[in-house]
Wavefront OBJ file of the C-alpha trace (Angstrom):
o trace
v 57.667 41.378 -59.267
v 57.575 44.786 -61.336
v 61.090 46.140 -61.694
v 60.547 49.449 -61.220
v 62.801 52.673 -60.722
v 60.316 54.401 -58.509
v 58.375 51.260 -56.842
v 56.076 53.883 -54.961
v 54.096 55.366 -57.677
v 51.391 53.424 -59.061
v 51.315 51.549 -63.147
v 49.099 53.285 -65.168
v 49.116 50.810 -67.163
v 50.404 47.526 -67.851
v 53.535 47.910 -69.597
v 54.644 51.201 -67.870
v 57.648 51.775 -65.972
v 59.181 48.310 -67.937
v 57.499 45.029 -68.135
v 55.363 43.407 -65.577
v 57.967 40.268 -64.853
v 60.736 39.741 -66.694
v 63.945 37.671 -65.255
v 62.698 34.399 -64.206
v 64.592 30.895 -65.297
v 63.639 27.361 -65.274
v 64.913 25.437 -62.265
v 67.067 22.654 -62.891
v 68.784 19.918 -61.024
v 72.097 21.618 -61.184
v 70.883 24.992 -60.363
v 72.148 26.801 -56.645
v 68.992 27.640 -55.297
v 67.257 30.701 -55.992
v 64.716 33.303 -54.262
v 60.996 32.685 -55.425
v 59.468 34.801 -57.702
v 56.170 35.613 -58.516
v 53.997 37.601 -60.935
v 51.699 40.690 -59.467
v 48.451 41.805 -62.369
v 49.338 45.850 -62.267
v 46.173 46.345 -60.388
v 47.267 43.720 -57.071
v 50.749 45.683 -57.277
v 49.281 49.467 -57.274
v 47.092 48.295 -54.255
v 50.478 47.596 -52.345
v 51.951 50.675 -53.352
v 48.866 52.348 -52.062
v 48.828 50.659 -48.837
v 52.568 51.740 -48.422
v 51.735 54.952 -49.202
v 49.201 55.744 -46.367
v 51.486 53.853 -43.922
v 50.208 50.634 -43.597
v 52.808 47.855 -43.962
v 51.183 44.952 -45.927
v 52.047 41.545 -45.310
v 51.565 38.871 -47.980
v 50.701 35.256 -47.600
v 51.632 32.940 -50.441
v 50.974 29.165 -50.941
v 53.521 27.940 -53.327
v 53.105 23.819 -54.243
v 55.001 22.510 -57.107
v 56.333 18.976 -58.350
v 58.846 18.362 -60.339
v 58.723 15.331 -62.809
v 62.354 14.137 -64.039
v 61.430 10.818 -64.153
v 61.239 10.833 -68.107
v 63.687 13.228 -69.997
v 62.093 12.715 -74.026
v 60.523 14.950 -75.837
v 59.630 14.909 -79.201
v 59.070 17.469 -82.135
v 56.403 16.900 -84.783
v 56.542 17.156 -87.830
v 54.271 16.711 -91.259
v 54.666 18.028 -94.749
v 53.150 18.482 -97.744
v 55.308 16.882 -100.817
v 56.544 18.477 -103.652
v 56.832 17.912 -107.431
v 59.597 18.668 -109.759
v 62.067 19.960 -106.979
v 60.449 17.789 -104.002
v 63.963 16.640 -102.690
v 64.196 20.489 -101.882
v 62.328 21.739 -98.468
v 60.811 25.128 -97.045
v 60.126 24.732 -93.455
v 57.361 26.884 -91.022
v 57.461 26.309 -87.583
v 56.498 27.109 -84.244
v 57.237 25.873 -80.438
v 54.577 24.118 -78.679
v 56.016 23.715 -75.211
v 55.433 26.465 -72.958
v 55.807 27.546 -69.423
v 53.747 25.811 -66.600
v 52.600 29.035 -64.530
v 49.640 29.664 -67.602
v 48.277 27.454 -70.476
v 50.696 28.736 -72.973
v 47.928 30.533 -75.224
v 50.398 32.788 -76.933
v 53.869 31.426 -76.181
v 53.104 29.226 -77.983
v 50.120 27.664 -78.622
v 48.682 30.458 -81.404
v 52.192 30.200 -83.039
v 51.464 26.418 -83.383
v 47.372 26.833 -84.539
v 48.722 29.452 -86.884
v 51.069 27.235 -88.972
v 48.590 24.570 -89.257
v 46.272 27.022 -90.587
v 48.644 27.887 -92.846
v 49.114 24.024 -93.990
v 45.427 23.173 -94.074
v 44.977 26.411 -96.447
v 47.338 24.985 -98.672
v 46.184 21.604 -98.161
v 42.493 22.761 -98.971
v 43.143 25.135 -101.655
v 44.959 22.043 -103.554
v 48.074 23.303 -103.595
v 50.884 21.415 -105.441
v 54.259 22.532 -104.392
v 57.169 22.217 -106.220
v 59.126 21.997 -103.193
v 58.507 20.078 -100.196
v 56.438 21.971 -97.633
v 57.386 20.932 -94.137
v 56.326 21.917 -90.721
v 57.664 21.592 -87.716
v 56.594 21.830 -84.229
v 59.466 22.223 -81.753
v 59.943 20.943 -78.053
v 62.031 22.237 -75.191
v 62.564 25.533 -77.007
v 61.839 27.189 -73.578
v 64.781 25.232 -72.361
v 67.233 26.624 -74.671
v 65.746 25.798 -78.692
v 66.628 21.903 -77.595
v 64.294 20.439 -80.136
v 65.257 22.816 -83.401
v 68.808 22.663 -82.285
v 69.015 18.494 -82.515
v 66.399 18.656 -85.815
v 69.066 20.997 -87.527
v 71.798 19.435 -86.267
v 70.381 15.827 -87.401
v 69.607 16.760 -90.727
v 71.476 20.123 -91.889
v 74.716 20.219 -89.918
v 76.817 21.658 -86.729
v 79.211 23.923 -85.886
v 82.290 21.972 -84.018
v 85.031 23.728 -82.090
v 88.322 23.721 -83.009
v 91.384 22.370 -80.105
v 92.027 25.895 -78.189
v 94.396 27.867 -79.966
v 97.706 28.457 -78.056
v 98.580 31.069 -75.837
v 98.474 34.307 -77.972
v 97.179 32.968 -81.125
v 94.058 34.035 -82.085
v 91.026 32.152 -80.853
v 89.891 29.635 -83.616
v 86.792 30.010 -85.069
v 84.078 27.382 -85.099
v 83.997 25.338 -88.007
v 81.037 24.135 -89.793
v 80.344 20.526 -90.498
v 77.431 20.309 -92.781
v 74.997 17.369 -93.960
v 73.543 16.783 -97.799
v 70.321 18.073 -96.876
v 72.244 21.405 -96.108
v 71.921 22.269 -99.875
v 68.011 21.106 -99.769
v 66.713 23.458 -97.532
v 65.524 27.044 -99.274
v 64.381 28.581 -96.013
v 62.308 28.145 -92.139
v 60.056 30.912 -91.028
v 59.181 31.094 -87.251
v 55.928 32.438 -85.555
v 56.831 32.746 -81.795
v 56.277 36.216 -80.334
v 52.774 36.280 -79.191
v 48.938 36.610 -80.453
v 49.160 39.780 -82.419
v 49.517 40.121 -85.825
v 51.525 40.106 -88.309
v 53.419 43.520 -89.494
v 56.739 42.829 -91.544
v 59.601 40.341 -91.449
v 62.581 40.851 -89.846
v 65.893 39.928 -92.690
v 68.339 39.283 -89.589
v 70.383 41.016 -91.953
v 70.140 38.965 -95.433
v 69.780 41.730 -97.529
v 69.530 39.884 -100.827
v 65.841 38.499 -99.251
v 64.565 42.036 -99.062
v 63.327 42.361 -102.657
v 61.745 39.000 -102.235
v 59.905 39.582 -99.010
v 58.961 42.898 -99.691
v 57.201 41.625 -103.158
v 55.414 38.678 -101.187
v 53.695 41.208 -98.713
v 52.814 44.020 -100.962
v 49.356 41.631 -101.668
v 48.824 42.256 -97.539
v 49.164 46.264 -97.283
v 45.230 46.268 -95.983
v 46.764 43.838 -93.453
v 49.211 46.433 -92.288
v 51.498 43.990 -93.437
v 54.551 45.664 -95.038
v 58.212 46.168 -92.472
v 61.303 44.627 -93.862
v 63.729 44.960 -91.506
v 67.596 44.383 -91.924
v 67.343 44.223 -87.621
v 67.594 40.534 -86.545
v 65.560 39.239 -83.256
v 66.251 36.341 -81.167
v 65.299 34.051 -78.330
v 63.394 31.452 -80.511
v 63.942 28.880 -83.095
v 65.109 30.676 -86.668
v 68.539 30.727 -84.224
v 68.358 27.349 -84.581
v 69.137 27.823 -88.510
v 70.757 30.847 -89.313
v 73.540 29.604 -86.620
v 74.797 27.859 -89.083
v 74.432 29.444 -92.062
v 71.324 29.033 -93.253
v 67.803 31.245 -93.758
v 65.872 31.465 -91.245
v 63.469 34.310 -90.401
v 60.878 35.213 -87.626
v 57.870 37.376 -88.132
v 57.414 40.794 -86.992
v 53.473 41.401 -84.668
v 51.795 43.658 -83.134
v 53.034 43.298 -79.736
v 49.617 43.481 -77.955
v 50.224 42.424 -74.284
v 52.790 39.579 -74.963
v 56.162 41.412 -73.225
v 53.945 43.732 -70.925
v 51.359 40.866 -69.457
v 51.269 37.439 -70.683
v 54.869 36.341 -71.537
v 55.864 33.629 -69.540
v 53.259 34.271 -66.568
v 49.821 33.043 -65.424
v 48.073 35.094 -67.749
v 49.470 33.198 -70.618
v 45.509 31.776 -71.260
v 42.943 31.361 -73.828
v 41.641 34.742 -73.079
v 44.418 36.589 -74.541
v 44.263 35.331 -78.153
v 42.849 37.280 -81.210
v 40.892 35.285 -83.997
v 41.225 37.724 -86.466
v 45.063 38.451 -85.925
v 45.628 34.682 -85.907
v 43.327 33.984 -89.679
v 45.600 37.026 -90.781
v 48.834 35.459 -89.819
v 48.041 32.291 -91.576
v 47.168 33.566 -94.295
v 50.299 35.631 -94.540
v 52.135 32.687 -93.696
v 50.589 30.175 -95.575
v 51.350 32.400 -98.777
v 55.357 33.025 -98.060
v 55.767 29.103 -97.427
v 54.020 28.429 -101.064
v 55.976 31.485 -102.721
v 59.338 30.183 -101.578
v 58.308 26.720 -102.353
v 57.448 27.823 -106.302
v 60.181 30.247 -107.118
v 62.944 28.799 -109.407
v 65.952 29.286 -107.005
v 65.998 28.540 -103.701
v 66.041 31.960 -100.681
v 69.607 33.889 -101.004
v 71.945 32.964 -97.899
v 73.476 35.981 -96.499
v 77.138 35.968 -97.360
v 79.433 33.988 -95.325
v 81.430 37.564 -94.337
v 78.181 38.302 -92.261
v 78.757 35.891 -90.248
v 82.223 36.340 -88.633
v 81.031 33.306 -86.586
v 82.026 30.670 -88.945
v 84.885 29.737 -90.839
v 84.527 29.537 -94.411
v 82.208 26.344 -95.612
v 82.910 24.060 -98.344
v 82.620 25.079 -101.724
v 78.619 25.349 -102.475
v 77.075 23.597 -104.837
v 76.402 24.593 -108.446
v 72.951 25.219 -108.017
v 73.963 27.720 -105.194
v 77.008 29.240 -107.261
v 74.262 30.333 -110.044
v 72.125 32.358 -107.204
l 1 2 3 4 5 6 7 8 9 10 11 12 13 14 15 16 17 18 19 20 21 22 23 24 25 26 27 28 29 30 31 32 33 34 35 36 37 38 39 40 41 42 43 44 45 46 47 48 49 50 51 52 53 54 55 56 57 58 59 60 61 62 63 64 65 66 67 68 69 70 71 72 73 74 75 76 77 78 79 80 81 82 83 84 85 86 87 88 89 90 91 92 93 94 95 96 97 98 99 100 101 102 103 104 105 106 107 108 109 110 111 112 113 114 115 116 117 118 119 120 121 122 123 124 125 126 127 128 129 130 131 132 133 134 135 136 137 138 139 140 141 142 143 144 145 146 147 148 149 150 151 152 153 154 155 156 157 158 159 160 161 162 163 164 165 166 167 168 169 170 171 172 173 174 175 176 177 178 179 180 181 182 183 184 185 186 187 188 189 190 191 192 193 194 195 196 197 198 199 200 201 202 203 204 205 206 207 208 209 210 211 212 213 214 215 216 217 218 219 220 221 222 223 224 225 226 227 228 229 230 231 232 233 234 235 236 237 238 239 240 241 242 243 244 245 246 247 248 249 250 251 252 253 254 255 256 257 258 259 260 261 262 263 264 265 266 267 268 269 270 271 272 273 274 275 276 277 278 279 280 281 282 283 284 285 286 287 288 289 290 291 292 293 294 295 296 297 298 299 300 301 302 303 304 305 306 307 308 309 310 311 312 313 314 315 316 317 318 319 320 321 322 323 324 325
């Protein structure tokens, strides 16, 4: 339902007052149980408020059947790539998450963030593009679930953050410490699409200053886009966490936020409906250009300095190749 300050006065439009339904969580075997919850269109919800309003009292009927199939925990990401040349051991990464919610057909959380990337890899692919780093995308599972599939990809391949034995009492609280793989070193960067079907406006830094001058040169092609925010601001609740949790650069795209928080995010009106062709051919386009840009230039994407991160003790001395950046 709506949270609302003043439930008695009617939306005048989607997104006013706060968002339509915001709150929910998956249910899972461990959970206490919780009350049901379900999403009103503005338009059922004012027609309650009117009813109230003149005194009636409305009573609501709801037929709720759901199944719940445990039966078989697996998922799977997938994942393809275009190789590289000269520096092919190295990797830039795109990706998006392709599970969704059940309530709609996932159409922009995340289907279009899916579609998009592959647009951007069959551009590449079709424009003959030889990279001289590895071009790799991934599509995640069980991100809704907590970023399960990016977390276990990047902890596979790039590293972890284990914590220390508990300090004693009234010594300070140890700090995680970072136990990283080879490929660590390989990857120059992962950019995310995963906040609905509009377009795309900027890049957020999540505050790696020394990629500013880089981004900010890469978009300046896409001003008739409307393509043009760098923003030191970070943003969460999808998979970039997944990488710049432990150090390394990962970045999510700013859109136009269209009706993502105010109508479609996580509800039944998650459908085909509410995509935009145009905003999704701009995106990959966008996107298909930053992955072959960081995939050309000499050095691999800055990493924002270890003191930025008072998460994580101090890693192991870098490479060489790092040291010159």
């Amino acid at each position: 339902m709506p949270r609302r300050a003043d439930p008695g006065r009617e939306l005048r439009s989607p997104g006013e007052g706060g968002p339509m339904s915001r709150g929910a969580r998956p249910w899972t075997v461990e959970s206490p149980p919780i009350l049901p919850q379900m999403v009103l269109a503005a338009e059922h919800y004012n027609r309650l408020v009117r009813m109230v309003q003149k005194g009636v009292t409305p009573e609501l009927e709801i037929d709720i059947e759901s199944t719940y199939h445990d039966g078989d925990a697996n998922c799977f990401n997938i994942i393809a790539e275009i190789p590289g040349t000269d520096l092919k051991d190295e990797v830039v990464m795109i990706g998006a998450h392709f599970d969704s919610w059940h309530s709609g057909t996932g159409a922009t959380d995340n289907a279009i963030g899916c579609g998009v990337m592959i647009e951007a890899m069959r551009i590449l692919k079709t424009i003959g593009a030889s990279p001289r780093r590895t071009i790799r995308i991934a599509l995640w599972t069980g991100e809704e679930q907590g970023l399960l599939g990016s977390r276990a990809y990047v902890a596979e391949h790039f590293g972890t953050l284990q914590t220390p034995p508990a300090a004693a009492q009234g010594e300070p609280r140890p700090k995680p410490v970072l136990e990283y793989k080879p490929q660590y070193e390989k990857l120059s960067t992962y950019f995310n699409l995963d906040n609905g079907a509009g377009k795309i406006r900027g890049i957020y830094l999540q505050g790696n200053e020394a990629a500013r001058p880089i981004f900010r040169a890469w978009l300046s092609p896409f001003g008739d886009y409307g393509a043009s925010t760098v923003t030191s601001a970070n943003t969460g609740g999808t998979d970039h966490q997944s990488f710049t949790g432990i150090g390394l650069p990962g970045f999510q795209f700013i859109q136009d936020p269209i009706e993502y928080d105010t109508r479609t995010h996580h509800s039944s009106m998650d459908v085909y409906e509410r995509l935009i062709e145009e905003d999704a051919k701009q995106s990959s386009v966008i996107i298909a250009s930053f992955a072959y840009h960081a995939a050309m230039r000499d050095e691999k994407i800055p990493r924002r300095a270890l003191e930025g991160n008072p998460t994580m003790q101090a890693m192991p001395k870098a490479s060489s190749s790092e040291e010159s950046k």
